[in-house]
C-alpha positions in Angstrom: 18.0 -3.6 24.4 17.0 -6.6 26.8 15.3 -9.6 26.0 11.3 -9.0 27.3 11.2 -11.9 29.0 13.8 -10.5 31.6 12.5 -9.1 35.2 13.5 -5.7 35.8 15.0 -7.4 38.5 17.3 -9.4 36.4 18.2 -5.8 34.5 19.5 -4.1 37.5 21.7 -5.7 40.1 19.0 -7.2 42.7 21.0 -5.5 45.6 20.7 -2.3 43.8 16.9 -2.8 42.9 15.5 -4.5 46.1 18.4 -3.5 48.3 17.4 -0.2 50.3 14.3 -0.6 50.6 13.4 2.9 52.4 15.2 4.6 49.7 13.1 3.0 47.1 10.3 2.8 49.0 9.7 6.0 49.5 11.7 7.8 46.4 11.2 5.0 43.6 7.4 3.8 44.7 8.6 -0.3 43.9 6.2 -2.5 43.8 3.2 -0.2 44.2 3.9 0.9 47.4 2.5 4.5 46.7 -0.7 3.0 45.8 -3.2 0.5 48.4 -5.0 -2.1 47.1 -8.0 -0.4 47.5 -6.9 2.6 45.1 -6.2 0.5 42.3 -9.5 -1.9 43.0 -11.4 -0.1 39.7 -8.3 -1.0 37.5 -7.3 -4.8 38.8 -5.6 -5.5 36.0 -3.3 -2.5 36.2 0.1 -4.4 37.5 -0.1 -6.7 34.5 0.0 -3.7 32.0 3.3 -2.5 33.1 5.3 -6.2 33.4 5.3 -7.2 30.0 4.7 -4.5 27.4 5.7 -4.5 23.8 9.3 -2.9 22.9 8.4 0.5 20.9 10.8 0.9 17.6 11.6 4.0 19.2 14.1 2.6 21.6 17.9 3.2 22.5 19.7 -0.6 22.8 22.2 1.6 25.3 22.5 0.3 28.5 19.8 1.2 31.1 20.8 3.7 34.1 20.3 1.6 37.6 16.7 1.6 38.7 17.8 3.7 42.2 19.9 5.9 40.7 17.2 7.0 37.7 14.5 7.7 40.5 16.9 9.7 43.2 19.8 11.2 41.5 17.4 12.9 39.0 15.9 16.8 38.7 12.3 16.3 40.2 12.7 19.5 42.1 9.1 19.8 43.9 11.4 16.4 46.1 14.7 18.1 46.0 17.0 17.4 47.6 16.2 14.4 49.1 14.0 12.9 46.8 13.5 9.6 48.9 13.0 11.5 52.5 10.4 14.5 50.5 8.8 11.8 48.5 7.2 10.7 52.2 4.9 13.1 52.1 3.5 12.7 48.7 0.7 10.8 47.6 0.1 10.6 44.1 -3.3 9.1 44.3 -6.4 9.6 43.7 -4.7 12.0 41.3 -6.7 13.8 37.8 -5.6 15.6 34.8 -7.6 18.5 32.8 -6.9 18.6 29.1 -8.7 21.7 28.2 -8.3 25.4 26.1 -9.0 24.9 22.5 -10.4 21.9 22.3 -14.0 21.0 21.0 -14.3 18.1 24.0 -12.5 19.2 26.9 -12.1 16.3 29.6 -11.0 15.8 33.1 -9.2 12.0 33.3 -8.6 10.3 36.3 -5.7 7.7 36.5 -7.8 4.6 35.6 -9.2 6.9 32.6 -5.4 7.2 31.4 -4.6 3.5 32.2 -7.4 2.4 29.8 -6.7 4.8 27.6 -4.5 3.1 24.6 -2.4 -0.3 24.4 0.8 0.4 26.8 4.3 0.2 25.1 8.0 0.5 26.6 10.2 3.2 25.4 13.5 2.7 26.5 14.5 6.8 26.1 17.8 9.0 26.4 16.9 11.7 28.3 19.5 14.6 29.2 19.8 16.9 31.8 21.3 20.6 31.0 24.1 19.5 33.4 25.2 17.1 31.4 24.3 13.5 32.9 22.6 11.5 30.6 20.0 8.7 31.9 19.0 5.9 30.0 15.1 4.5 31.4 12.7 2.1 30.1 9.5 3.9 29.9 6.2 2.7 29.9 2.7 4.1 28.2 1.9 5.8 24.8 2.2 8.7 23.0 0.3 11.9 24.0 -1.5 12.0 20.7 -3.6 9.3 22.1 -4.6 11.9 24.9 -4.8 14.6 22.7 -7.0 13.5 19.9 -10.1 12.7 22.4 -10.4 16.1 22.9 -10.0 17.1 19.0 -8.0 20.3 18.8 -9.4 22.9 17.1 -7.6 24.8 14.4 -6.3 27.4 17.1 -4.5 24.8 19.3 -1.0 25.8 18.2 0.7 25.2 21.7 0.1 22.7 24.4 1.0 24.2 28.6 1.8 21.4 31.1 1.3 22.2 34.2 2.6 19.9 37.6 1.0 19.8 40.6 1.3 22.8 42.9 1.0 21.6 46.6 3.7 22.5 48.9 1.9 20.3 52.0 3.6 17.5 49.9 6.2 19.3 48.0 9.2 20.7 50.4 10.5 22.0 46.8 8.0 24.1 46.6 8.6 25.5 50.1 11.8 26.4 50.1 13.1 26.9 46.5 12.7 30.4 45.6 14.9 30.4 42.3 11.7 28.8 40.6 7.9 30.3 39.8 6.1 27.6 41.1 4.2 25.6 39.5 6.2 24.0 37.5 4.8 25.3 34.1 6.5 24.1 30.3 4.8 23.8 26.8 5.7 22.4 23.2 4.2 23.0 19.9 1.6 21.2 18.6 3.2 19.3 16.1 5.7 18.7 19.1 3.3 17.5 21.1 1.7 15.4 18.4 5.0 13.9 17.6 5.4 10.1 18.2 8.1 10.4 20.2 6.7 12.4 22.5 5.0 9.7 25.2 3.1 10.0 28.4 4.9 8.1 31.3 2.9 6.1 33.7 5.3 3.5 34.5 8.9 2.6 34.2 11.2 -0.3 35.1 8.3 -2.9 34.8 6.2 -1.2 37.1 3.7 1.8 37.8 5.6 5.2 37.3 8.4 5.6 40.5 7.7 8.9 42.6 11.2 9.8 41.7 10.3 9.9 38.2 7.1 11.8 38.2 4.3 9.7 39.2 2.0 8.9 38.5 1.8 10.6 35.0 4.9 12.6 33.3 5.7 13.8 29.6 9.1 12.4 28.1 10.1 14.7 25.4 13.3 12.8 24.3 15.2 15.1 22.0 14.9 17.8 24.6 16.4 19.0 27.6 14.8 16.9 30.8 13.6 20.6 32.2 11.0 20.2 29.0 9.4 16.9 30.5 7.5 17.8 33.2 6.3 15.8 36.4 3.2 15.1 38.0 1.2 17.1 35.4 -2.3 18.0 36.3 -3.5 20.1 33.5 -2.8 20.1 29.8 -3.8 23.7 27.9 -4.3 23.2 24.2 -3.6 27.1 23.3 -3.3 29.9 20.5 -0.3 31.5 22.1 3.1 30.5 23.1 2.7 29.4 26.4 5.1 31.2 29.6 6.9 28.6 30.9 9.1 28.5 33.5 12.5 28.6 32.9 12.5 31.5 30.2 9.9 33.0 32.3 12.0 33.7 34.7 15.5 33.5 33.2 15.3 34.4 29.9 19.0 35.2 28.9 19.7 31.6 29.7 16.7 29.3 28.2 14.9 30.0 25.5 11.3 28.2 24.9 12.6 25.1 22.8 15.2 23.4 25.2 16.0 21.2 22.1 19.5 19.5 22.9 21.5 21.6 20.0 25.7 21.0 20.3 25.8 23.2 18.0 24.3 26.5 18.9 25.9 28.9 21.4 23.8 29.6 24.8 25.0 31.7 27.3 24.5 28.8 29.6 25.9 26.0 27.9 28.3 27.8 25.2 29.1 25.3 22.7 30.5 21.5 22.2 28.2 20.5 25.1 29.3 17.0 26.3 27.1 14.3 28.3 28.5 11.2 31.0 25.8 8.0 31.3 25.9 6.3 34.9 28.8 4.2 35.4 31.1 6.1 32.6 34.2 7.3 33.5 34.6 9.7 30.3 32.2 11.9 28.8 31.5 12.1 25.3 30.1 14.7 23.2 26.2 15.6 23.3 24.2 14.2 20.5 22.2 16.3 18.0 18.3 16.5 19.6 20.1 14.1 21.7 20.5 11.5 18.8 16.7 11.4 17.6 17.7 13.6 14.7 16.1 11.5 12.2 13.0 12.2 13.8 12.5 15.1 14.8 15.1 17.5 12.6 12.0 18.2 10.3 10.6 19.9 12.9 12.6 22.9 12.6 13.1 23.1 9.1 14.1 27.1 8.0 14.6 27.8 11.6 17.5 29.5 13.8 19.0 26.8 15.5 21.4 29.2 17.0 19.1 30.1 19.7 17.7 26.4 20.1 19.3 24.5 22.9 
């Protein structure tokens, strides 16, 4: 972990952080440069929230993945595959989210609703992709209970469905990748979703949420595969039934609904014995069980088949 009274500046190398400045510019959204003045006038006090946050419990003290190469050498495929040329285009403001389904106060919040919303915290998180690469990112926001609870589930909320924007004016992704159902579409449980870990990013490195990372609002779902943390998410479905997401949808001999990181189990994607590489290492090392938030989350899945959980 880093002492909070460092810059993010002073985290990463400044010729990494400030150095290209159209690459972050446009890809990592630095300094606010997705958002004018004049969008953020309702919340002035919003740069403040994400400089100096307090440190959640919840954090890895491993050693945090390079702001540029978190926000364009990551899976954001509406951007792919140049996230810092695509994310040109996009404009994540005025931006709102519907948090609807079975809930006895459905609610539609804008971005100054969710930056008001609950006290701010920084989780520095592992998060995995199925390829292996592991990035380490300091987070900034809360957990999505906060978001959830205003609208007070009702007994048949058993699922929560993200779903990401859908726009392909700003999204080349979605024009020209065809291997995917678009819109990007995942779910969790309830008790998933109501889980303290699980946290709703609107910032990250010290500063409003990069475009590379989601912007302006993502779900971090630590102790599972990145493909369960979606981007850009515009609508939240609290639901009886297990919700069709997108990469079981549409491949379903290769992902199952859970994406939990399991070395254990056997998947005909991954086999077994996964292994995962952090930026800058030169070996890998062997995967972590639910990516080494076991002691959390293992409860979870008491009684069930792990086998088919990875």
């Amino acid at each position: 972990m880093y002492d909070r009274d460092i810059r993010p500046s002073e985290i990463t190398p400044e010729s990494i952080a400030f150095g290209r400045r159209r690459l972050l510019g446009a890809a990592a959204g630095l300094a606010f440069t997705w958002g004018s003045g004049a969008a953020w006038a309702s919340a002035p006090n919003a740069r403040e929230l994400f400089r100096s946050p307090p440190r959640s419990r919840y954090s890895t003290d491993e050693a945090l993945t390079p702001i540029e190469i978190a926000t364009t050498r990551t899976r954001f495929r509406e951007l792919e595959e140049d996230i810092a040329k695509n994310g040109e285009a996009y404009t994540p403001y005025p931006w709102k989210v519907s948090v609807e389904g079975a809930c006895a106060k459905p609610r539609v919040f804008d971005l100054d609703d969710l930056l008001r919303l609950a006290p701010f915290e920084e989780r520095i998180y592992r998060m995995l992709c199925t390829e292996g690469w592991l990035h380490i990112v300091p987070y900034i926001g809360y957990p999505l209970s906060e978001v959830l609870k205003r609208v007070e589930p009702t007994a048949n909320a058993k699922y929560v469905e993200f779903t990401s924007l859908f726009d392909p004016k700003q999204f080349r992704g979605q024009r020209e990748i065809t291997y995917i159902d678009w819109p990007y579409v995942e779910g969790l449980r309830i008790d998933e979703a109501m889980h303290p870990l699980t946290f709703v990013a609107l910032g990250a490195y010290g500063q409003i949420l990069p475009k590379g990372l989601g912007a302006p609002i993502a779900v971090r779902v630590p102790w599972k595969f990145g493909t369960k943390s979606p981007k850009a998410v515009v609508r939240m479905r609290l639901m009886e039934d297990q919700p069709r997401t997108i990469w079981p949808a549409r491949y379903p001999k290769l992902h199952t609904f859970w994406g939990n990181v399991n070395p254990q189990g056997k998947s005909a994607l991954f086999g077994r014995g996964m292994r995962e590489r952090a930026y800058g290492d030169i070996f890998s090392s062997p995967t972590r069980q639910y990516n080494g938030y076991a002691e959390h989350v293992a409860s979870l899945y008491t009684g069930m088949d792990l086998e088919r959980m990875y």
